[in-house]
N, C-alpha and C positions, 0 to 999 in steps of 0.2 A: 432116716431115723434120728429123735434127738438122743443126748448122755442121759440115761436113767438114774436117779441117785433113791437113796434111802438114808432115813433120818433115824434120829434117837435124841429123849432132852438128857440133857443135864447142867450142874451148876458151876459156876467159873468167875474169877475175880475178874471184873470188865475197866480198862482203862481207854479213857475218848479221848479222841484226837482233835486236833485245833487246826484248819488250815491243809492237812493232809489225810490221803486216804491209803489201808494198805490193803493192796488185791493176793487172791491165793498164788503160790507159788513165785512172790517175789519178796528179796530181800532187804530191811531197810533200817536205818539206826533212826533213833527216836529219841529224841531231849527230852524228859522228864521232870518236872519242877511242881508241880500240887503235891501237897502233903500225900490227901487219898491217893494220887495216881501212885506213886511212892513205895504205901501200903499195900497197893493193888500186885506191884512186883514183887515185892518179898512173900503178900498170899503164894502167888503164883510156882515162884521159888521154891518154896516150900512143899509144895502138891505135885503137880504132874509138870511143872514150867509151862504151861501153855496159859494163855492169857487171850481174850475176849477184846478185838481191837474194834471202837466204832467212834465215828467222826460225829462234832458237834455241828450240829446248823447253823450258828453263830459262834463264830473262832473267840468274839471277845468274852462269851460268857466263862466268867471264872468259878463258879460253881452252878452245873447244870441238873436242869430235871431232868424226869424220862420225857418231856415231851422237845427239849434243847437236841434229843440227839435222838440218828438215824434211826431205825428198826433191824436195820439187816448191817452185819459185819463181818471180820474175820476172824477164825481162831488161827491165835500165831503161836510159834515156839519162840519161847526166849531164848537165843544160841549166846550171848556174852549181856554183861552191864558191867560199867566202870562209872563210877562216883566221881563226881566231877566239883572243882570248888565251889563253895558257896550252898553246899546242901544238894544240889540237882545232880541228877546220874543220866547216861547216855547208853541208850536197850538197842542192842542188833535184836532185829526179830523177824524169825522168815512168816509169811503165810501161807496157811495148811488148808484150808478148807472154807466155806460160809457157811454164815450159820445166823437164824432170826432170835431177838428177845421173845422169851414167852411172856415174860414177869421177873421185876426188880425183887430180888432178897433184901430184905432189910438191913442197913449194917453200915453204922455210925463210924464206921472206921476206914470203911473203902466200900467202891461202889462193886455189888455181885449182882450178877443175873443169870436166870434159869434162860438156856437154849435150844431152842431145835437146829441139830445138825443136821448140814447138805454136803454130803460128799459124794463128786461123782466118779463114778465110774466107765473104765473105757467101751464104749457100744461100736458098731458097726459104723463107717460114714455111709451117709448117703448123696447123691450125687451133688442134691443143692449145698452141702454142707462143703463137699469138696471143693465148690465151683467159688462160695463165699472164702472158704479161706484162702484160695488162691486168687479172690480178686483184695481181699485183706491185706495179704505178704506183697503184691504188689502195689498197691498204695503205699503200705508202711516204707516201702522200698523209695519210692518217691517222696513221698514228706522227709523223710532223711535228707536225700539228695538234698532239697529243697530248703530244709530250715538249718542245717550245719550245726544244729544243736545236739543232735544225738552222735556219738562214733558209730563207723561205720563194721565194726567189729559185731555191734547188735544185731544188725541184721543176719549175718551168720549165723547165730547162735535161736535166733525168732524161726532163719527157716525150717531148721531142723527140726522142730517143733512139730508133732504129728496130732497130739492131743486138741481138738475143735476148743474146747473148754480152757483150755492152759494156754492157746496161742489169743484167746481174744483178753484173758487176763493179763499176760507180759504186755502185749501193744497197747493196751489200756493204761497201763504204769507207765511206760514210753511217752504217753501224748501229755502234750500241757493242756488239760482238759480242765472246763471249771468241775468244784466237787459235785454240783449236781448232778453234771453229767457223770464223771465217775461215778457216784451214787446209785446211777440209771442202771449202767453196769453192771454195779456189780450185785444190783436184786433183781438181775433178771436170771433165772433157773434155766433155760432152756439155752443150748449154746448156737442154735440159727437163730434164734432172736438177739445175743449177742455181739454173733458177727453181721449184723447186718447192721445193726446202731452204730456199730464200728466203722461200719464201710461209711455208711452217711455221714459219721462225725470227719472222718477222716479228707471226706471229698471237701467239706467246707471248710475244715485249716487249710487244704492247698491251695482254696479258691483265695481266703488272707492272705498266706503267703506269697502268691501270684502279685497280688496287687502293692505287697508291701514291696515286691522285686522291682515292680513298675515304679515305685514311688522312690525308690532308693536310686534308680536310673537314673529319675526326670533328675533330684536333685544331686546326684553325682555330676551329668551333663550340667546345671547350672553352677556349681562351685570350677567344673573346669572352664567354663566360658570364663566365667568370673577371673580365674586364675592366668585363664590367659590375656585377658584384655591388659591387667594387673602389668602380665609381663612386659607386654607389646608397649603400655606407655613406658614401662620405667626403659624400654629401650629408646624410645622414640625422645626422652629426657634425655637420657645419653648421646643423642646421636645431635641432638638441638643442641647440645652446650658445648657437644666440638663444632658443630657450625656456630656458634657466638649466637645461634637465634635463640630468642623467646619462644616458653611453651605456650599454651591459652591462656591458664591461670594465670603466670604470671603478666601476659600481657592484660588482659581483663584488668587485676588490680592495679595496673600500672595507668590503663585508661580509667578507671574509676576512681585515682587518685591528683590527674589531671582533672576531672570533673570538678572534685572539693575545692584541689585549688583557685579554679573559676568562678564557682559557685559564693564565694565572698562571702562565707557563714559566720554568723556570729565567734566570739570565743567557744560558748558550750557545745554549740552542735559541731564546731569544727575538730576541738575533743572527742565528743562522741564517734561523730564518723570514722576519724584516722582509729581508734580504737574498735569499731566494728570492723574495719577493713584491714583490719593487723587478729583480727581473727580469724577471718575469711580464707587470709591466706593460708594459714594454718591446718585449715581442715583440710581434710577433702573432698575432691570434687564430687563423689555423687552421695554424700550426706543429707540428706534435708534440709539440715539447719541451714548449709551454705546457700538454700534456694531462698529461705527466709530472708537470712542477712543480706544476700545481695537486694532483696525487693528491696528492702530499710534503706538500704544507702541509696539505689535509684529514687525514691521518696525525699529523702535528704537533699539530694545535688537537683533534683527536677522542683523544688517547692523556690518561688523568687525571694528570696532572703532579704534580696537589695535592691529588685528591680521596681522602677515605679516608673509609673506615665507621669508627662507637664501636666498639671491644671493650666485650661482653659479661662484664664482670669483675665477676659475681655470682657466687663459686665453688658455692654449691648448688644455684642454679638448673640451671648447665653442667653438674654432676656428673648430676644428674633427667635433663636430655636424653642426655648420652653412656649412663646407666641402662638409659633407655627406648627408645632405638634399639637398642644392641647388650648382650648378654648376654656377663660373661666379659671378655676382654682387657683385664683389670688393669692389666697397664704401661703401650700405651700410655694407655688415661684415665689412668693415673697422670701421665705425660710432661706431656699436655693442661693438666690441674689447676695443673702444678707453673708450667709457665710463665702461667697468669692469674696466679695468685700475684703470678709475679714482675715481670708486667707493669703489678700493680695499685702496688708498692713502688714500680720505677722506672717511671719514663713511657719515656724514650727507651730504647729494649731492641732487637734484632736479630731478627729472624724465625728460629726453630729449623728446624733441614732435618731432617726425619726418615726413616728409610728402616723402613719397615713389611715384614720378610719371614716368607712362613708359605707351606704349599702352597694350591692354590685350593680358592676357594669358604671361605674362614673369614672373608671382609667386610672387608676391606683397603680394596679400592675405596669400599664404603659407611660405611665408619668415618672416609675422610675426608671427606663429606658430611656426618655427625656432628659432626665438626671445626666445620666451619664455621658449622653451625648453631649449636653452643653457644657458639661466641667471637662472632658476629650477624655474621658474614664473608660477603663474596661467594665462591661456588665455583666454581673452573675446572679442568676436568681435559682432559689431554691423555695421549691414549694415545702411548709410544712402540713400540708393539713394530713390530718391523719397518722403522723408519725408518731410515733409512741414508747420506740428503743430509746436509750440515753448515750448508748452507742454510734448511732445515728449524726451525732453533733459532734462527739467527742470521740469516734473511734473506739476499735477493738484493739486489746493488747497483744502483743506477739506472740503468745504461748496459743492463741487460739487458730488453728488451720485457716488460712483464706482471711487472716486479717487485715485490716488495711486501714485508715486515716477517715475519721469524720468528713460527712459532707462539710463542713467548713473550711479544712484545707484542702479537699478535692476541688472546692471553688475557684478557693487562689490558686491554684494549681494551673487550672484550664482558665483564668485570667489570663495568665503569666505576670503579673506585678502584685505588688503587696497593698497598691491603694487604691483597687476598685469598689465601686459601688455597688456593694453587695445586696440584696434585694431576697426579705424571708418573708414570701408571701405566705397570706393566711395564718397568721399567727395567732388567732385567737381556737380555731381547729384543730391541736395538738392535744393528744389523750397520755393518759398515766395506766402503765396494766406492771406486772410483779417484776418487768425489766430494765424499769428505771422511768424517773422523771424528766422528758427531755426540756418543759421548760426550766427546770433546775440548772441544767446543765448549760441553759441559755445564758444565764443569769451573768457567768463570767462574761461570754463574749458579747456582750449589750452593755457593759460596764466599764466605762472609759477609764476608770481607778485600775482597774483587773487586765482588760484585756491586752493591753502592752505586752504582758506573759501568761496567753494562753496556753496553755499545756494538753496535748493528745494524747489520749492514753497509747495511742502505737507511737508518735514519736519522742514524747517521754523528754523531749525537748522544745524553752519556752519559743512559741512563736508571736510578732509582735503586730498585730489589728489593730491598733490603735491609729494607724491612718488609714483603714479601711472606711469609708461615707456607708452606714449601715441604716436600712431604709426596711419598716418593717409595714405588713398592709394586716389591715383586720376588720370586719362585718359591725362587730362591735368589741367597744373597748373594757363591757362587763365581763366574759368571757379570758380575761387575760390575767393570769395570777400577777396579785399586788405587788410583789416583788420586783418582778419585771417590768410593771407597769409601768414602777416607779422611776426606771432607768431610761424612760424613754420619754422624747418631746410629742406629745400628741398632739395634730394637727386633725381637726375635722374638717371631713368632707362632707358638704351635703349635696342633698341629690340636684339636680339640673331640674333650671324652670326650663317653662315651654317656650319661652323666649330665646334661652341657652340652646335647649334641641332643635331648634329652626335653627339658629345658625350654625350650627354643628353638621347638621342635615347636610344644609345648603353649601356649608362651605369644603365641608371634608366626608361624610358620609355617601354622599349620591355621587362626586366624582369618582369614588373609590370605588365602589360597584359599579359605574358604568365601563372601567377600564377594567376589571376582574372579569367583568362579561364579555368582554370583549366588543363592548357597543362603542359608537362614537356620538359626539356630541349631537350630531346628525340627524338620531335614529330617536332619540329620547328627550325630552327636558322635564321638568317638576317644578311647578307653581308653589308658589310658599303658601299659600292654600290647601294643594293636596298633601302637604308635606304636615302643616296643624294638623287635618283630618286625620292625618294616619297617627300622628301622637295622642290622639284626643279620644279616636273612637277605635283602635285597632292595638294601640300598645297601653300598658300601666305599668311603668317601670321608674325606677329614681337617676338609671342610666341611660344607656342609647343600645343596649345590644338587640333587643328586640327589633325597637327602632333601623336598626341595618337590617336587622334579618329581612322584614316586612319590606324595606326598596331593595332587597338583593332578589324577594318575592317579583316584585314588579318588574325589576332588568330580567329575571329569565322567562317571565311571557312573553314579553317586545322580542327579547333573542330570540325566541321560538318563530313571531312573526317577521325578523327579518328574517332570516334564513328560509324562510315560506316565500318571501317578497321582497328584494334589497332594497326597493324603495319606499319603503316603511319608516315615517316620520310620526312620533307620537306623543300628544303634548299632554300629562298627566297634570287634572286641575281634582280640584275639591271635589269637582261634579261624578268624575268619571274612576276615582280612586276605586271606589267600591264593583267595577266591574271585574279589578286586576285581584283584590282581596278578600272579597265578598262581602256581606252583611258588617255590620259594627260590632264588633265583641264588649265595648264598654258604653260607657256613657257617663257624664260629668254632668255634675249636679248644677243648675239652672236658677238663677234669682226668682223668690215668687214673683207674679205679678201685678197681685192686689196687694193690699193690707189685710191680715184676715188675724182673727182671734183667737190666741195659746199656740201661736205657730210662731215658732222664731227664730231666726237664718245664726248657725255659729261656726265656727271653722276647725278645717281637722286638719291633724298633720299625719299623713304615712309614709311609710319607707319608699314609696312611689313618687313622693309630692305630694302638696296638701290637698284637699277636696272641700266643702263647702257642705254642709249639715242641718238640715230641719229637725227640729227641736216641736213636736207637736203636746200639747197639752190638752187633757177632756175634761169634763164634771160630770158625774155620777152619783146619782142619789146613794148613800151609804151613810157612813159612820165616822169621815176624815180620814181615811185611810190614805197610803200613798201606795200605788201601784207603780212599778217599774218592768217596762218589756223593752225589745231591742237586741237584745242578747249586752247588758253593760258590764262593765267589770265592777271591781268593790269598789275603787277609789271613784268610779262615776257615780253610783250608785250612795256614797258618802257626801258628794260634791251636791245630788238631787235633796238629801234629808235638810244640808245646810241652806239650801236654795228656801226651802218651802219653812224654814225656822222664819228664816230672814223677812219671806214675804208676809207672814203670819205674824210676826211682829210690829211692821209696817200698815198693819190692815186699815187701821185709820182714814193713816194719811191716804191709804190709793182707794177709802172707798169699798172695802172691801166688806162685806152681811156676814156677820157672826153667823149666818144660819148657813153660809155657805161651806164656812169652815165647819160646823159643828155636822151636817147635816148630808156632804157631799165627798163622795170620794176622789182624787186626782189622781188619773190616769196619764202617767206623762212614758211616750216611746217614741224611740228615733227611728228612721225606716233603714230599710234594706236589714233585717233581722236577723240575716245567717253568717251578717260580717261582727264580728268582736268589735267591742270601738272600750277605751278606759281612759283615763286621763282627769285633773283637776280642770283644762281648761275650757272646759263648756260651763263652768262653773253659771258667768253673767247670763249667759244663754239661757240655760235652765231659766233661774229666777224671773226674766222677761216675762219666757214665756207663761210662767205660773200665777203671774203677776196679773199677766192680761189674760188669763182664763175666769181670775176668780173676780174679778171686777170688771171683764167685758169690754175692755179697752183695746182697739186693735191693735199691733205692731206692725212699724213700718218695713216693707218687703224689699224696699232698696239698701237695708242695714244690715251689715256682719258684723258679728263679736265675737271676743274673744274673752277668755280672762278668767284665774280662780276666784271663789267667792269663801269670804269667813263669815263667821253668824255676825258679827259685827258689821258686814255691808263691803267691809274694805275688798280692793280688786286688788290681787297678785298676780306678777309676771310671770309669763308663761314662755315655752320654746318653739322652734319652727315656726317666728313669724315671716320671714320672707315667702318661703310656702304657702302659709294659707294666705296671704297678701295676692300672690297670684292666682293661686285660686280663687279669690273674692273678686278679683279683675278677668278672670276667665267667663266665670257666672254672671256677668254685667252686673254685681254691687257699683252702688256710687258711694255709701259712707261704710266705712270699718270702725268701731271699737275697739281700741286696745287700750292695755295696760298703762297708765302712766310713767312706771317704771321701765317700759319697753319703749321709748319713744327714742334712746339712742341708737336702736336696732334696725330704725328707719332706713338710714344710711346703707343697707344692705340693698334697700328696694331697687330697682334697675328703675332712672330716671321719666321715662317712658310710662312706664307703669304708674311711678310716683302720681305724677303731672294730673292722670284721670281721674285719680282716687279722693276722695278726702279723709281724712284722720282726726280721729277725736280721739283723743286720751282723757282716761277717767282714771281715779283714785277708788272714788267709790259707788255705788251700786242703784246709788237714789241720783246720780249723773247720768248712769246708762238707759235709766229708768226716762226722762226726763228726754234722752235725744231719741230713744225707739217709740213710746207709747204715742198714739194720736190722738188727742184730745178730741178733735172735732169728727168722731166718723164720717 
């Protein structure tokens, strides 16, 4: 059976509590500080002392509604108040009973509310009631134990407690429970609904308890390891300095100050260091910082301050290795050459910054490995493509975990000297994102004014590149902010005639994949024949990497056949190329072989090499329109409008029927339609062929040109003529057109080539007009 109670209302001066709750039958002093609550006491004083005690929901509310505070409270007796300074009084008050708000009395001067009282009275226990509060008193009994917060005097005094109702009220006061739960408490009426919320709140502070005992162990046990490691060195100090030995630290800084002194650091960094290392000592050993500062100084004493290689300043020797590495690339070995020279005259000299641009695969990257070897330099190459930190170049500072030194002293670093030939490939592929500019950050060490005292954000001391040989490669040299550009000697490279790749092939490329394959001269050899074929109809490139790929293609089928047969001899010719590679993936454009009419041969330059161009022109009855196909860009496409002013101007002289112009459309397209083609110089080309469409004059199909056109006739120099030069000698051309202002550019041509060709330089347009048109069909 539960406690029975019975109620009655009536009205009472109610004062709310902040933070605290009070349960019936316990005793408790109360601060008192609102005016109302104040009021609320002296009502109460005045009447019967009892007073209406009920908790707010929110302790900061300083004046609360009915809806700020609970439903259900307690009525207490006031047994003392003393007035305390500053206005505030401090209320012993026991509790009597519970009791709900019906409804707030109005009254401007302290808060009252109408109650229904609950007071219970003693019933019968029943078994479950028995069995709850005897599993209650034994918890309570163990949270005690457990938390050492309560005396153990309480417990005494809780067991004698017979009352169901009055023992789950005192152990509710007892617990440090949040006020919701209290709350829970103390508006439940029935006292096995009480004890049993009790028993469950109680099982779950043990289960805290339990774990806060577990946790106060774990770090009890590590403050005593701690203490006693503590102990155990300063013994093991004690016992080292009556044997006259060294402990580690001090042996550590005693070798890390042997280091400095080797190390032959400038004046600033040798500051520095001895001042990190007079910290170091300092600390203690298992600090963090000291893991910092000791990397710092490893960093310091391992970067070579003073170490440098001899230059190699034997100029023929250097000339033999750049020779015998790479085929071709005159200027820069020329650049190479000029500075041993100058480095053999003056001793003190500044490391030249080169910037090597060409499309890939012509040996940029491998030419500065050449570098280095001919000057007897250490080599360090660092790719940039892609890099985007500014960090990256210039390092992280020390306050950041795991910082450490720009890749450009990691370089010199794994050099080990201060004057290698450092190599930053791809320098034109370096992005900008919200972590900095790394070509910015370039800007210092490309600057032979600057970089004498480059500074790292981690070593924070200058270091001096200034005889570092700094060698930079790039696709192209639009892509490279202005800045930087400007600090650097740009040497172009352009791409390899077919001339160049035959002997390349022949001299270095087919050796090298026959010995990678493990063939021997034996088993294979290559006709310089099959070797054209394979450039001509199997690669389109400005370098040779294809070009290897395609004979590393052909050494591993022969491998395959020796190793089938040892006695496997196979002579790779022009005929039999396409057995080992298959069909021809390209094709190179071919001299007409008639004379024919609005057709006219012009030359092109790509990033491959040049190639050789038909220019066709039509008539179509229309309105003078000019029609453009081929897929051209705008500057082509401006170069046709000038072409056709020009030839429209001329009509006279070449003969040309007013009724052709007025009456006929021209249709002029280049073939192969799905490749982009732009540029000024098809400029004369163009006009040719518009020339000999609209007056029926054939052009000769043994002639390439070149060259821009202005509406005035005059012809403008153009770029990449040694390219289309071989390519006009590829296609069996016998005369070329070029610029008159390009005729010092000749000099480029490979003699051989030269020798076949003939060369006309024009100025202007009624010259080219003159060597292509045929008079006599």
């Amino acid at each position: 059976m539960q406690q029975a109670s019975h109620s009655k209302y009536r009205e009472i001066p109610m004062l709310p509590l902040r933070g605290v709750l009070v349960f019936p039958y316990t005793v408790i002093h109360l601060d008192v500080g609102r005016k109302k609550s104040i009021t609320a006491i002296e009502e109460a004083m005045l009447e019967s002392k009892e007073i209406f005690l009920a908790t707010q929901k929110e302790a900061q509310t300083d004046e609360p509604d009915e809806e700020d505070i609970y439903s259900v409270g307690t009525v207490a007796e006031i047994r003392q108040i003393l007035k305390m300074p500053g206005g505030t009084m401090r209320v012993l008050v026991e509790g009597l009973y519970r009791a709900r708000i019906e409804t707030y009395i109005s009254d401007k001067r302290y808060l009252k509310v109408q109650i229904e009282e609950y007071k219970d009275f003693s019933v019968e226990k029943s078994p479950e009631i028995e069995a709850l509060m005897r599993t209650l008193i034994s918890q309570f009994e163990q949270y005690v134990r457990m938390s050492k917060k309560i005396p153990p005097e309480t417990v005494v005094s809780v067991v004698a407690i017979e009352e169901p109702g009055r023992l789950a009220d005192v152990i509710a006061s007892h617990l440090s429970l949040r006020i919701n739960e209290k709350q829970r408490v103390l508006e439940s009426h029935g006292a096995a609904e009480r004890l049993e919320y009790l028993c469950e709140l109680l099982a779950k502070e043990m289960d805290v308890l339990e774990l806060e005992r577990k946790i106060n162990i774990r770090v009890r046990k590590q403050m005593e390891k701690t203490q006693k490691e503590y102990y155990l060195r300063e013994q093991m100090k004690a016992i080292q300095k009556e044997l006259g030995e060294k402990d580690e630290r001090a042996s550590e800084v005693e070798e890390l100050k042997e280091k400095i002194e080797k190390a032959k650091l400038p004046k600033d960094a040798r500051e520095k260091a001895f001042k990190e290392l007079e910290r170091l000592e300092k600390m203690p050993p298992m600090v963090a910082e000291a893991v910092v500062v000791r990397n710092y100084l490893d960093w310091i004493v391992s970067l070579p301050w003073s170490v440098e290689t001899r230059d190699r300043l034997d100029l023929k020797l250097a000339e033999e290795i750049l020779e015998g590495d790479h085929y071709g690339l005159d200027k820069p070995k020329e650049r190479i050459l000029e500075y041993l020279a100058i480095r053999k005259l003056a001793k003190k000299m500044k490391g030249p910054i080169l910037c090597l641009v060409g499309p890939p695969g012509v040996g940029k990257t491998s030419l500065g490995k050449s570098v280095a070897h001919a000057l007897g330099r250490k080599f360090v190459r660092l790719s940039l493509g892609g890099i985007r930190d500014e960090a990256e170049i210039r390092g992280h500072r020390r306050t950041y975990v795991g910082s450490m030194p720009g890749r450009v002293l990691q370089g010199i670093k794994q050099a080990g000297s201060r004057n290698p030939v450092f190599l930053f490939d791809e320098i034109d592929k370096m992005t900008t994102d919200f972590r900095g500019d790394p070509a910015s950050a370039l800007l210092e060490v490309l600057d032979p004014e600057q970089n004498y005292t480059f500074s790292d954000h981690y070593l924070e001391i200058p270091f001096d590149l200034s005889k570092v040989m700094f060698i930079t490669t790039a696709n192209s040299a639009h892509n490279i902010p202005r800045p930087l550009l400007d600090r650097m000697e740009i040497i172009e490279i352009s791409s390899y005639t077919e001339e160049e790749k035959v002997h390349i092939a022949l001299e270095h490329l087919i050796t090298k994949q026959i010995k990678e394959h493990g063939l021997k001269g034996k088993h294979i050899s290559f006709s310089e024949g099959a070797v054209r074929k394979i450039i001509r109809e199997h690669t389109r490139e400005a370098g040779v990497r294809n070009l290897e790929r395609e004979i590393a293609s052909v050494c591993r089928k022969v491998a395959r056949q020796v190793v089938e047969d040892k006695t496997t001899s196979i002579q790779v010719t022009g005929n039999n190329i396409n057995k080992f590679l298959g069909k021809a993936r390209f094709h190179y454009g071919v001299a007409e072989k008639e004379n024919q009419i609005g057709v006219a041969t012009g030359l092109a330059w790509t990033e491959t090499g040049g190639d050789i161009l038909s220019i066709e022109v039509a008539l179509l009855k229309g309105k003078g329109k000019l029609i453009l196909t081929g897929k051209l860009g705008d500057v082509m496409k401006e170069s046709a409008q000038a072409a056709l002013t020009y030839v429209r101007s001329k009509a006279e002289e070449l003969n040309i029927d007013s009724e052709v112009q007025e009456k006929y459309d021209l249709h002029l397209h280049v073939p192969e339609g799905a490749i982009p083609k732009d540029g000024p110089s098809a400029g004369i080309t163009i006009a040719t062929a518009m020339a000999s469409a609209m007056s029926g004059v054939r052009v000769r199909g043994d002639v390439a040109m070149t060259g821009e056109i202005t509406l005035r006739g005059r012809v403008l120099p153009i770029g990449g003529l040694k390219e289309k030069v071989l390519a006009a000698h590829r296609a069996g051309i016998k005369t070329v057109i070029l610029p008159e202002e390009n005729k010092k550019d000749l000099d480029e041509i490979p003699d051989n080539v030269r020798k076949k060709l003939r060369f006309v330089t024009v100025s202007h347009v009624d010259e080219v007009l003159a060597e292509t048109l045929v008079k006599n069909n």
